[in-house]
N, C-alpha and C positions, 0 to 999 in steps of 0.2 A: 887480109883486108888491107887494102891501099887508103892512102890519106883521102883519098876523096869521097868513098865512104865513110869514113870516121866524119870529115867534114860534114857528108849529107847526113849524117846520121845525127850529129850533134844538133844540125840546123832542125830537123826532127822535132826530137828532143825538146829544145826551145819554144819550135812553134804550138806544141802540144800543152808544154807548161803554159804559152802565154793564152791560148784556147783553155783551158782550164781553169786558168786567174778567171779570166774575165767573164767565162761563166760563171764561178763562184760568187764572183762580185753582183751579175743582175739578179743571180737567184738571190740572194741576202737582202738588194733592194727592194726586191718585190716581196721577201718575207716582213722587212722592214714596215715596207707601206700596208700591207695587209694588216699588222696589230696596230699601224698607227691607225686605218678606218675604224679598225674596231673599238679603239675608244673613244673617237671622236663619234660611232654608233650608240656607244653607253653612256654616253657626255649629254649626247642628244634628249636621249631614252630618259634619264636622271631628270634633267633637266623637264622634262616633258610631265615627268610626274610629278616633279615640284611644282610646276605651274597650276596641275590638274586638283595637288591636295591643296593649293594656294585657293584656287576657286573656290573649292570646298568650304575652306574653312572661313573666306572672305561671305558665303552666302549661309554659314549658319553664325556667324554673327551678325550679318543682316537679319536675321531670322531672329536671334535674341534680344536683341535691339529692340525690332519691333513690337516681340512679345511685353518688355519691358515699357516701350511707351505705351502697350494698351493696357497695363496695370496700370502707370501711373495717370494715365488718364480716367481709367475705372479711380482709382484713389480719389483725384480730383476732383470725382464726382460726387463721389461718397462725401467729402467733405463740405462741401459745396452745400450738399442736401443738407448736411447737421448741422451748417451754419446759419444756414436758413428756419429752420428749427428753432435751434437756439433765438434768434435774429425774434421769432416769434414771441418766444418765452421773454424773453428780454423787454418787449413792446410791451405785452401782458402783465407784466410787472409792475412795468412803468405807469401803465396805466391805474394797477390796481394802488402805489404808493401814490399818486393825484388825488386818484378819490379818497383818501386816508388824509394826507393834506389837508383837503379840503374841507372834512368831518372834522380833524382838528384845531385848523384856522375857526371855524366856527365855535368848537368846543373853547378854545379860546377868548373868542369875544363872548360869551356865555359867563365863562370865568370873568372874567374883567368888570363886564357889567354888575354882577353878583358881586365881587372885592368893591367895587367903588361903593355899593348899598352898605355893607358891612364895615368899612370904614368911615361912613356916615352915622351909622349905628354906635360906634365904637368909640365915635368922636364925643357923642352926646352921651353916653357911659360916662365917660371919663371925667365932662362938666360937670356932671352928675354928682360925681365920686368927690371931687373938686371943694362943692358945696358941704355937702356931707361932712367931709373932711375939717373943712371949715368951721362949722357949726359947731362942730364934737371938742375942738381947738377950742373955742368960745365958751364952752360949757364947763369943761375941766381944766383950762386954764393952763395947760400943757402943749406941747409940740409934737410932732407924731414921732421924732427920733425918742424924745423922752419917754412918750407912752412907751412906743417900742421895745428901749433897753429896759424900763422897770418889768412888763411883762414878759420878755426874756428871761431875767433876772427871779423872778419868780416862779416861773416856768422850771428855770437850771436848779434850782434850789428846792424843788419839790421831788426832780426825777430825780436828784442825787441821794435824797433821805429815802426815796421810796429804793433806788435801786440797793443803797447800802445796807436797807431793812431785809431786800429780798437776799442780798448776796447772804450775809450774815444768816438766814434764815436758810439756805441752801447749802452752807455749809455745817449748820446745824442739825439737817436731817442727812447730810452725806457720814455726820461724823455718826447719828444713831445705827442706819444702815451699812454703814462700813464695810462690817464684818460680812454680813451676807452676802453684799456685793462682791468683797473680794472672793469671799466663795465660791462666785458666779461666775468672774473672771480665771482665775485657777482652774476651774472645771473646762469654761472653752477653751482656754491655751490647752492643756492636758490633750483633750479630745482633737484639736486641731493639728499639735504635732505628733500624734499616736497615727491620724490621717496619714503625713506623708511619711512616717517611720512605717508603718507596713508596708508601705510599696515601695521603700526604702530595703527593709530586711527580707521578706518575704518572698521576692521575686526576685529571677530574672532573665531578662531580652535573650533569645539566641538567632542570630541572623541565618536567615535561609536564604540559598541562590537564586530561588525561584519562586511561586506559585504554587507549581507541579510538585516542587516536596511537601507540601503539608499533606498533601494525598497519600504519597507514600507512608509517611510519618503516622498517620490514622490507619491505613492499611484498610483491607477488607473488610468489611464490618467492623473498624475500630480495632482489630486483632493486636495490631502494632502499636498503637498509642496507648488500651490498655494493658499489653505483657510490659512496656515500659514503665506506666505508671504502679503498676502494682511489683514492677520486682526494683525500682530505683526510691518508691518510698515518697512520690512526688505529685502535683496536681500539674498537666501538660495543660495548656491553655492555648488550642488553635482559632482566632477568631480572624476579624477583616484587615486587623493590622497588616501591612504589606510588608512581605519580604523577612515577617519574624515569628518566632514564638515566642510563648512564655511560659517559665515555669515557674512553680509556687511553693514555697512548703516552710514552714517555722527552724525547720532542720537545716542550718547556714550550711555544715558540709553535706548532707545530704542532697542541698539542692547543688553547691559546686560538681558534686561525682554527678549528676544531673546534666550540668547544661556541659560538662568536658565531652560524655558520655553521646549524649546526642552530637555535639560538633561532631565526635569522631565516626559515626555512623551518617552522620548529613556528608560526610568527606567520603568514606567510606563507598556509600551506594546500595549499601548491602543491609537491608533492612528489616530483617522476621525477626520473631520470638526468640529463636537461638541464638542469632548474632546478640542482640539485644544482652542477652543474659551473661553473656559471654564478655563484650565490652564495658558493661557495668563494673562486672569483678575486678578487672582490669583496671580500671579509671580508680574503684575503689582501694584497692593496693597503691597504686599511685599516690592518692590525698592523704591515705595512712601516712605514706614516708614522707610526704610534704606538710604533714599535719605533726609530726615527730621531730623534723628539721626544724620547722619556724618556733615551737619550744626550746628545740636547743638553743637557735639563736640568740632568742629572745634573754633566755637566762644569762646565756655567755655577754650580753653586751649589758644587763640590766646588776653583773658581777656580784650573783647568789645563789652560793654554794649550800650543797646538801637536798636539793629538792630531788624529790621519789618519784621515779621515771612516769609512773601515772598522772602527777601530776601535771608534769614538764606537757606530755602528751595533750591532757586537757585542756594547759594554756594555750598549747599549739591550734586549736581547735579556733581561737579568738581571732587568727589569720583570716577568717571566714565571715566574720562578723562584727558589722558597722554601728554605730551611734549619733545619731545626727549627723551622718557623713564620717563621723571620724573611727579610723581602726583601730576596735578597742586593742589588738596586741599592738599595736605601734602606743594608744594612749599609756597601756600598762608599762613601756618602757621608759617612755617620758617622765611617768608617772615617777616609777622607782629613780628617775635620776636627780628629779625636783626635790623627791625626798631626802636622798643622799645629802644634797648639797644642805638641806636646811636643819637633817637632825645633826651634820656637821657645824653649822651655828651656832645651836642651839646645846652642842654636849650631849645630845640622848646617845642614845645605840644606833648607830648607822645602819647596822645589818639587820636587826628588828625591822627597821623603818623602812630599807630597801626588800628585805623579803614579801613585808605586810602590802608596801604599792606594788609590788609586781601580779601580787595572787590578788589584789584587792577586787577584781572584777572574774574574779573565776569560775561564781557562780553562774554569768552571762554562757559561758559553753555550753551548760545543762540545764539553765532553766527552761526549755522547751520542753524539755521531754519530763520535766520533776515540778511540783507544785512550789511555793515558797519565793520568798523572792531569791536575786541572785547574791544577794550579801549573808545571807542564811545558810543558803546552800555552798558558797563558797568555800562558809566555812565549817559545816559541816564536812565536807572532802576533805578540809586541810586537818581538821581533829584523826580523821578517819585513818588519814597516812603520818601520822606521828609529827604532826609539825608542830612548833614549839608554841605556849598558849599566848602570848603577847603577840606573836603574828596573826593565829586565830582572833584574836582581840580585834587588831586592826581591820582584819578584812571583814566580820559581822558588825563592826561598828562607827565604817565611814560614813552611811547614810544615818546614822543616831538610832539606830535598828534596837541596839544594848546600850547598856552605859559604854563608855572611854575609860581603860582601866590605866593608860598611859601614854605619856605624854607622842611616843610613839604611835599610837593612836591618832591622836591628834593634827599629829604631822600628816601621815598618808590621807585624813580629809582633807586638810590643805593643798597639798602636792596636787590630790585628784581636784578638786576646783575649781588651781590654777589651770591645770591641763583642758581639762574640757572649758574653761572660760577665756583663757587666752583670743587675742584677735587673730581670726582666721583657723582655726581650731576645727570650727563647729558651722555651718550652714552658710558661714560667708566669708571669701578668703581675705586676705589683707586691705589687698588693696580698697575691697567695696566698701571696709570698714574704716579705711583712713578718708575714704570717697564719703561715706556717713555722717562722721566727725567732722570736716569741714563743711557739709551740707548743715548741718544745726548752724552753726558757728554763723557759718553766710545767711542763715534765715534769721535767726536773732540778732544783728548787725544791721539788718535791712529797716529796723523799726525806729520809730522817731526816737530820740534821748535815751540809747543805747549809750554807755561808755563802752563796757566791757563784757564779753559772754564766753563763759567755756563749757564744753562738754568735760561731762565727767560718765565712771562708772561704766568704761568699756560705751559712749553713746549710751546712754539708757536714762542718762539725766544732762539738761544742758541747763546752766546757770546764769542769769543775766542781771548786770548791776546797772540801773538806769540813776539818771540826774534829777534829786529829789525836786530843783527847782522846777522842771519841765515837766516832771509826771509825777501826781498827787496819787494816795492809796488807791483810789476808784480806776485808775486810769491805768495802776499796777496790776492791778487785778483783770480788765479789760484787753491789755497788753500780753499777759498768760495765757490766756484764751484766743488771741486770735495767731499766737507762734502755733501755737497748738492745733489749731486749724490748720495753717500752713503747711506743719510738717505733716499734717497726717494726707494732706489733697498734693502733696509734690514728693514725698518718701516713700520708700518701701524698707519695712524696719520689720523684726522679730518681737514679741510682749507689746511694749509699753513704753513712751520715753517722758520721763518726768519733766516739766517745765518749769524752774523759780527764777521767779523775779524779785529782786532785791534792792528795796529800796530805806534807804536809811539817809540821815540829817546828822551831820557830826559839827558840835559848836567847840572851836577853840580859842583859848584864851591865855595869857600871861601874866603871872604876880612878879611884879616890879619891887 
């Protein structure tokens, strides 16, 4: 091959490469221009539908718009109507206060005319009275203030002898009846707090979830309520109380293994004859060892040794059982510690005196089930288990049941008196009772020529010393009676609250 092939060839070559460039290059622009129509195709397109949901949504808000102005115009109609309505009632009103008005403007001049006759009438009374008056001056020789104050004065002077006759004479048939009265009175207190001690001791509440469990708890034909009743020893009491029962029985732990026993069955869900008998046992071994427990306590904190497990036991039982709100095993250790402190005063036997108040109420555990009172039977048990006879003593003879063989004796009725009499003890906590005591105090202060007034006697008696020159006997007596009134129309008190009023005159004098 010669250079001028190589040359044609190379020129070839070249022109092929630049025929190939430069197709490259218009097919790439025509590729180019082809995806640029196509977006300015979907540019279009986009754009076309934007406009189309613009329309859309510009003509259902037109649409709701209009909906909305033909509510509010239906509204505005509505309104319109009831104002007009109204607008009616309103005129009718008006009208009807007019002619009301106008019946009264007359009822008015009616009045008037009638007052102006009657103070014509009234006028000529009075001249009347005037002369009269006059005349009666001219005849007795006096002025009407004189007449006045003498017959006043005679008047004050008859009702005071007649009243001091009645007083005196009322206190002369309170002193013959006395007795029978107080009688009267000791038998209603008795009978009124025997009222709320039974429903105090004898009962109580067991909350249920529902309704639907007293159904249960009765069971079919009562199967459930009486295998309960008849194997726990208790009276069940489903009435319209909501949401409770009740159970009843004299028996304090009998009726606790009671309402534990039911809880656990109300909890439970499971409620026949067998479970029944079954949870009972149960519950009852339970209050055994808690009934054995609160003895031992009781003994260990009330520190008196030597007591026979039976008994410890039977104390235990008093956990169970309340007196005028108060627990008699809490009272019995209070008791045993009041005594402690006093036959240590006093020099007796400490340990007589502490054993005798701890058992002093022992009788309370079994007198339900045993005739007798419980200071009898007390201590009937404590003879029974060997216990020593000066503690016997004390426990039959704090209510004055036997003689008092010793002065140990004497102590545990003290101890126990103080305990169940203390403020807040018994039916009223402290505070109501320091609330009571200034209630007297503030009501006897409130009376004319009061100096001084104290409660005494735990509230049961309030004393008031008045200024003899401002209140004479009559007026002492007068003043007794109406505190007396006061506290019984604005108090709420337990018994009786005595009222004296003390009035005395002290002359003094000096030798020079």
């Amino acid at each position: 091959m010669n250079i001028n092939d190589i040359v044609i060839l190379v020129i070839g070559v070249v022109i092929a490469l630049a025929i190939g460039f430069g197709a490259g290059f218009f097919w790439k622009k025509s590729q180019v221009e082809k995806a640029r129509r196509k977006q300015i195709d979907k540019a279009e397109h986009a754009l076309n539908e934007a406009q189309e949901k613009a329309r859309r949504v510009e003509i259902e808000a037109r649409d709701k718009a209009l909906e909305k102005i033909k509510e509010a115009d239906d509204e505005i109609s509505h309104r319109r109507k009831e104002l007009v309505r109204e607008e009616d009632r309103l005129q009718k009103r008006r009208n009807e206060l007019d002619n009301r008005i106008d019946r009264l403007e007359k009822r008015e001049s009616n009045l008037n005319r009638r007052q102006s006759t009657m103070d014509k009438r009234a006028n000529e009374i009075d001249k009347l009275h005037q002369q009269e008056l006059e005349e009666l001056q001219k005849i007795s020789q006096m002025t009407t203030e004189e007449a006045r104050e003498m017959l006043l004065a005679d008047v004050e002077k008859d009702a005071r002898n007649d009243m001091v006759r009645i007083i005196r004479q009322v206190e002369r048939e309170a002193k013959e009846d006395g007795e029978n009265r107080a009688r009267k009175i000791i038998v209603t207190a008795i009978q009124r707090v025997a009222t709320d001690q039974v429903s105090e001791i004898t009962s109580s509440v067991v909350p249920i979830p529902s309704e639907e469990m007293k159904g249960r708890i009765i069971g079919r034909n009562g199967r459930n309520i009486h295998a309960f009743e008849q194997s726990a020893g208790v009276d069940v009491i489903v009435d319209d109380t909501p949401e409770a029962v009740t159970i009843s029985s004299f028996d304090p732990v009998r009726r606790e293994i009671a309402r534990r026993a039911l809880l656990k069955l109300i909890e439970d869900g499971r409620i026949h004859p067998a479970h029944i008998e079954k949870v009972l046992k149960k519950e009852e071994k339970e209050i055994n060892r808690a009934i054995i427990e609160a003895g031992e306590q009781a003994v260990f904190e009330a520190g008196v040794h030597g007591v026979h497990p039976e008994i410890v036991k039977t104390l235990g039982r008093l956990k169970y059982r309340t007196s005028y709100g108060q627990n008699q095993l809490s009272h019995a250790v209070e008791t045993t510690k009041l005594a402690a402190a006093i036959s240590a005063e006093l020099g007796a036997d400490t340990e007589i005196a502490k054993a005798g108040a701890l058992l002093h109420d022992l009788g309370k555990a079994i007198d339900h089930n045993v005739e007798g009172t419980h200071a009898a039977l007390g201590a009937e048990l404590a003879t029974r288990f060997g216990m020593n006879k000066k503690i016997v003593n004390c426990i039959a003879a704090h209510h004055h049941e036997v003689e008092q063989e010793s002065i140990e004796a004497a102590i545990v009725e003290v101890a126990d008196a103080i305990s169940g009499a203390r403020p807040g003890a018994r039916r009223e906590s402290l505070d109501q009772y320091l609330k009571r005591v200034r209630s007297l105090e503030e009501i006897a202060n409130s009376e004319k020529g009061v100096t001084q007034s104290y409660a005494l006697q735990a509230g049961r008696e309030v004393r008031i010393f008045v200024r003899p020159g401002d209140i004479d006997d009559l007026e002492a007596v007068t003043m007794a009676g109406s505190i007396a009134k006061k506290i019984e129309e604005t108090m709420q008190y337990p018994g009786q609250i005595k009222v004296t009023v003390i009035r005395e005159t002290r002359a003094i004098d000096y030798a020079k």
